[in-house]
C-alpha positions in Angstrom: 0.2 15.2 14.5 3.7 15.0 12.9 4.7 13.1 10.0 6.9 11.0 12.1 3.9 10.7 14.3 2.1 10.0 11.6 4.2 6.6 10.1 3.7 4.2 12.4 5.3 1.1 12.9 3.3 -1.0 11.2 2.6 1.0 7.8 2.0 -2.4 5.7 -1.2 -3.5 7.9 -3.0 -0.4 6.8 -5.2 -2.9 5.0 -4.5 -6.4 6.3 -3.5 -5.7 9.7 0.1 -7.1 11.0 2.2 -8.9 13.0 5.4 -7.1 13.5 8.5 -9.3 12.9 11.2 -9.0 15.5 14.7 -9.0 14.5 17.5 -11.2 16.0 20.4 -8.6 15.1 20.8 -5.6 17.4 19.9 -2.5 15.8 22.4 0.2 17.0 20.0 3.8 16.6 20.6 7.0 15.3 18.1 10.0 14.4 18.1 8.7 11.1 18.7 5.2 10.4 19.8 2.3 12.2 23.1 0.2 12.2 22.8 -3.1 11.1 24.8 -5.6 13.7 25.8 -7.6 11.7 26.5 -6.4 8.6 25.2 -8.1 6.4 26.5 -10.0 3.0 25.3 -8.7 -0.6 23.5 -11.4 -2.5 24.8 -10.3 -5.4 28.2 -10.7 -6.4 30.1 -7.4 -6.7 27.7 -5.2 -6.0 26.5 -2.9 -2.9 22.9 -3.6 -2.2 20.1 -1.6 -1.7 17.2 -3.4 -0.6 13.5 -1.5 -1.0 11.5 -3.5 1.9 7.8 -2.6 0.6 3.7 -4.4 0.8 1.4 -3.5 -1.9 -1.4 -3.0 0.8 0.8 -0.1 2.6 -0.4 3.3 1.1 3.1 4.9 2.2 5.0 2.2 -0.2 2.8 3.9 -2.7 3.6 6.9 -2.3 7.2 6.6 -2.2 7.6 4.2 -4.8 7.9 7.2 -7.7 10.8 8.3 -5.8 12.2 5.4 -5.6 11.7 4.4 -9.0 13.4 7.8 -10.0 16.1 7.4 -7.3 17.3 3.5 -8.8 18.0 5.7 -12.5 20.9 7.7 -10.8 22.5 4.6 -9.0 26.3 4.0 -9.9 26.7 0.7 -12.0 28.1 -0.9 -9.0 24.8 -0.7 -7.1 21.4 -2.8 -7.4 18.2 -1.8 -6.4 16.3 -5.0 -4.9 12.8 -5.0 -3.6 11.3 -7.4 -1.4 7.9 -7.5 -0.4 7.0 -8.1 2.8 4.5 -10.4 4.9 3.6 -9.1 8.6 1.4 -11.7 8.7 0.3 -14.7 6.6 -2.9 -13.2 5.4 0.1 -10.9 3.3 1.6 -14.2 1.9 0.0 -14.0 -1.8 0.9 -10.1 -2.0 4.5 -11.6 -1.8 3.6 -14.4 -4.5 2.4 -12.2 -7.2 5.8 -9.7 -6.8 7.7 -12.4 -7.1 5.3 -14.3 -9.8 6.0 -10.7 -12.1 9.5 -11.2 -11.7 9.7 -14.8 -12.8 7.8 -14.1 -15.8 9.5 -10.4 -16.6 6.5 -8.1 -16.1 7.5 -6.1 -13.6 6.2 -3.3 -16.2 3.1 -4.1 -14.0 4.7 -3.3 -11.0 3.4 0.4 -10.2 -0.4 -1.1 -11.7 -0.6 -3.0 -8.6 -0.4 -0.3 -6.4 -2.5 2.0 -8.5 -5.0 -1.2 -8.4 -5.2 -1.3 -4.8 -4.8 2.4 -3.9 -6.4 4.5 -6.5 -8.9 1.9 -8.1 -9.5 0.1 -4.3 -9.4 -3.0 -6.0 -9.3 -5.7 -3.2 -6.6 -7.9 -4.7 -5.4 -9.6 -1.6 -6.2 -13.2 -2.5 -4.7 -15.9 -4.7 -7.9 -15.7 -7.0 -8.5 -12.2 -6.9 -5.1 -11.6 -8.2 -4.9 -13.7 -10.6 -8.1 -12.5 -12.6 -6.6 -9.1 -12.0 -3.2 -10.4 -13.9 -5.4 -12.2 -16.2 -6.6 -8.8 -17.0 -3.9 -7.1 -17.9 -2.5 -9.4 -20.3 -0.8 -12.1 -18.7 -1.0 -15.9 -19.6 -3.7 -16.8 -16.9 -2.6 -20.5 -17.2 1.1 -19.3 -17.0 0.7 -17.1 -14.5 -1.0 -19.3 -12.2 1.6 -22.5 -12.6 4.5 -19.9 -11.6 2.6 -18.3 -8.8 2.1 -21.5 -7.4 5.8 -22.7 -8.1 8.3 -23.8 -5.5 10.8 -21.3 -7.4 8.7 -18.2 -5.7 8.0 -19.9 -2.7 11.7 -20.0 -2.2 12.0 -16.1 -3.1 9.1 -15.6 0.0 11.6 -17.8 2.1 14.5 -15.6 1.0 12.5 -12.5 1.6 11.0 -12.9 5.1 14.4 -13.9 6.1 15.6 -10.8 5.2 12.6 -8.9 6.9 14.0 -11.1 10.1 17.4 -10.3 9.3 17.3 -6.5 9.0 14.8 -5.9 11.8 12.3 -4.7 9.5 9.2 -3.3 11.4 7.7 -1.3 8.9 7.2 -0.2 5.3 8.6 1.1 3.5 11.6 0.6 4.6 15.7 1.1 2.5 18.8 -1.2 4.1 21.9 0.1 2.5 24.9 -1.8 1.8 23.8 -4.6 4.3 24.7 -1.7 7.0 22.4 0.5 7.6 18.4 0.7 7.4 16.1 3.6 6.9 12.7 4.6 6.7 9.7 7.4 6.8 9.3 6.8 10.1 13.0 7.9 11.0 13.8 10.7 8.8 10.0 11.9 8.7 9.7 12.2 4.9 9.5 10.3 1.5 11.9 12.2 0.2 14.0 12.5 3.4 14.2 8.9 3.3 16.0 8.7 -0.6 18.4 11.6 1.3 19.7 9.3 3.7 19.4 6.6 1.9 21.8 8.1 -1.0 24.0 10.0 1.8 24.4 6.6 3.5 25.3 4.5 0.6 27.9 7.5 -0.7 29.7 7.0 2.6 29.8 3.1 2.2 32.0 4.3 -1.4 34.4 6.8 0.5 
């Protein structure tokens, strides 16, 4: 089997199963990425976006997440590095809750703990009360945590987010849309690191 073989379509629902999202925009294809139609606006003023499109539960965000992480160092000061989890289905919805429930409260240091949580330790963090004993654990405000996880502040963020999985065409993870032009994946340049290639190849060309 080949490694593009290999990533399927639905990477996130290695654990939860999925529902692939269909995207309204026409995706122009190319070996190695796809063309946004429309382009799409930053949301951050004055700066080219790159948007990581990633679940907890998919093993492959896992493993490219360190390269990633490595990649976002090296990015000119005009570029920002935005994840946003994903939700094939609603069983996913909490996943999205608790990245955006670390962001609210600036722990994002426990970021790469998640997925070391659920992929190396197979801790089965999936639900609202599994995963906040599992914050509890690691330090966080239990009380704190919970009020902001429940908040209408990240419900909004999942709103944002899953319009953006819509928006982009988004049928896998991970998945990297550059400059709201182009989008990119394991599944079309048949590597991790093939995928940071393009990606940074990609989002030099949007600077030229």
């Amino acid at each position: 089997m080949s490694l593009k073989t290999f990533f399927s379509r639905a990477l996130a629902a290695t654990t939860l199963g999925a529902a692939v999202f269909m995207a309204p925009a026409a995706l122009a294809q190319s070996a190695s990425h796809t063309l946004v139609d429309p382009a799409q606006p930053s949301d951050t003023a004055g700066k080219t976006e790159v948007l990581e499109f990633f679940a907890y539960s998919c093993p492959h965000c896992a493993a490219m997440e360190p390269l990633v992480e490595k990649w976002a160092k090296t990015l000119p000061e005009d570029t920002v590095l935005k994840r946003v989890p994903v939700a094939f289905n609603a069983s996913m919805a909490d996943l999205q809750k608790l990245y955006y429930s670390l962001e609210s409260l600036g722990r994002l240091d426990l970021h790469p703990a998640v997925f070391k949580a659920i992929h190396q330790e197979r801790k089965r963090i999936y639900t609202q009360d599994a995963i906040i004993d599992w914050v509890a654990e690691q330090g966080v405000d239990k009380a704190k945590f919970e009020s902001v996880f429940k908040s209408f502040g990240v419900q909004t963020k999942i709103a944002r987010a899953n319009e953006l999985t819509e928006t982009y065409g988004v049928q896998g993870t991970p998945s990297l849309a550059v400059g709201g032009k182009y989008l990119v994946s394991p599944s079309m340049t048949g590597s991790y690191q093939g995928t940071i290639d393009e990606a940074q190849r990609l989002l030099e060309s949007l600077k030229k």
